[in-house]
N, C-alpha and C positions, 0 to 999 in steps of 0.2 A: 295930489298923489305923485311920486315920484314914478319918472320912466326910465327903468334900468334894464329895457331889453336890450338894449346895444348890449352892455355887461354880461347879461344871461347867454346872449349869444356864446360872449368870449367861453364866457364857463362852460357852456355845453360843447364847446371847439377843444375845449382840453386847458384853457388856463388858468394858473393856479391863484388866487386869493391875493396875494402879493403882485402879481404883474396885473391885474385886475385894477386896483387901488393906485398903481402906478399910473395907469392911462385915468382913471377918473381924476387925479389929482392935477395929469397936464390938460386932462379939458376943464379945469376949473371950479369942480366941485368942494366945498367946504369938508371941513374933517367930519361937522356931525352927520353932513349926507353921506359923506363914506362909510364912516360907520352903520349909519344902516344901510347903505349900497350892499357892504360886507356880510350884514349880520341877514337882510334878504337871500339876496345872491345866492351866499354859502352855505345860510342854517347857521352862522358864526355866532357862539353870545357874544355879547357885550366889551368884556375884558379880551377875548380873541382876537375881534376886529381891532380891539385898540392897541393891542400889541402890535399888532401889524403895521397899523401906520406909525406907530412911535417907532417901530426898528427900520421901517421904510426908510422916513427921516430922520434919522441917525444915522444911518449909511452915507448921506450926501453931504452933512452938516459937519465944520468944524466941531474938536467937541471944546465943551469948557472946561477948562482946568483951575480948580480953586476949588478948596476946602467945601464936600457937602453937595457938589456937584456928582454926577453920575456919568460915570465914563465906561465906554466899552472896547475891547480889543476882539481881534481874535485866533483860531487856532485851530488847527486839524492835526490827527490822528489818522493810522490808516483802520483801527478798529469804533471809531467814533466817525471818523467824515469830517466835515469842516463844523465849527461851531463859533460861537459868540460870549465873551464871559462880561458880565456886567458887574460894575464894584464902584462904591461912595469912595469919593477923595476925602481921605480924612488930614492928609498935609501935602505942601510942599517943599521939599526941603532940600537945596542941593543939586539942582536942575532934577531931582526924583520926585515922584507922584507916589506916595502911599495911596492904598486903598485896602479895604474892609468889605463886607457883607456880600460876598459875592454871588452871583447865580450866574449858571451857565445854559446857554440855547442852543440846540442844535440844529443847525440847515437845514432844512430836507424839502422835498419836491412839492409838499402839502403844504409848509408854512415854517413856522417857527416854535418849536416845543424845549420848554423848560427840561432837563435831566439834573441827575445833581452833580455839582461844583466839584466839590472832591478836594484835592490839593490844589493852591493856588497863589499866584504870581501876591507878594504880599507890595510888591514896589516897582516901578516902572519907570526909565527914563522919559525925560519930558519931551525930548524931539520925538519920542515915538510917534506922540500924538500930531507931530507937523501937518502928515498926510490924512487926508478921511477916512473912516474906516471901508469906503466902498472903494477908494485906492488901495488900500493896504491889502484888501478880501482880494481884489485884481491883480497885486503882484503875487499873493501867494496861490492863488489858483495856476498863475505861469509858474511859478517855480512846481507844483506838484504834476503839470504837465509834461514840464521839462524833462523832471524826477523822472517821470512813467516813461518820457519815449526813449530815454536815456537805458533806462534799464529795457525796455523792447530791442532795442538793437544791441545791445552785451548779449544777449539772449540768444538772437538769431542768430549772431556769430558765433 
């Protein structure tokens, strides 16, 4: 039987699903204990928790670029918040990245939840992808910080 009171602890202190999965991952736990660490823990099913850890590791990981591969970016709004769009390479052509089929995820406090896609970026330069997407999430949360205090002091004055 597994012992995930340490984890229960975290969850009854207030942490969410995601930072959960993070610390079991740096003590060492395999993906299929996480996921039922997750699906315990949290009440999570199945495809929940595993979302969770596939977008955990995607965050930190180079992504692959070539044809069939799944790559993701991402993007905020101030009526959406920050979100994530997921899309098949179906070429590269040109230092550009085509892609297709897309779904989009939005951030939020509780985890990561599917909205729909809507209009979307149909091609993407290829250095975009230089940086990780958990670098790229970290410049752009500085720049909508920036944004904010920027506009805070126009304000005051």
């Amino acid at each position: 039987m597994d012992d995930f009171k340490k984890y229960e602890e975290l969850r009854d202190g207030g942490a969410p699903p995601r930072e959960v999965y993070g610390l079991a991952k740096s003590d060492g736990l395999d993906p299929i204990t996480s996921i039922r660490l997750l699906r315990k823990v949290f009440g999570l099913s199945f495809m929940e928790a595993k979302k969770i850890i596939g977008m955990l590791d995607t965050l930190k990981d180079k992504q692959n670029i070539e044809p069939g591969a799944t790559v993701y970016w991402e993007g905020a709004t101030t009526e959406e918040g920050f979100f994530m769009v997921q899309a098949r390479v179906t070429r590269v052509v040109d230092g550009m990245v085509h892609v297709e089929g897309h779904k989009k995820y939005r951030l939020t406090d509780d985890g990561i939840e599917e909205v729909p896609a809507g209009m979307q970026l149909t091609s993407l330069p290829m250095h975009y992808f230089d940086k990780t997407l958990a670098e790229r999430i970290s410049d752009s949360l500085h720049f909508w910080t920036d944004l904010s205090d920027i506009s805070a002091v126009r304000k005051a004055v």
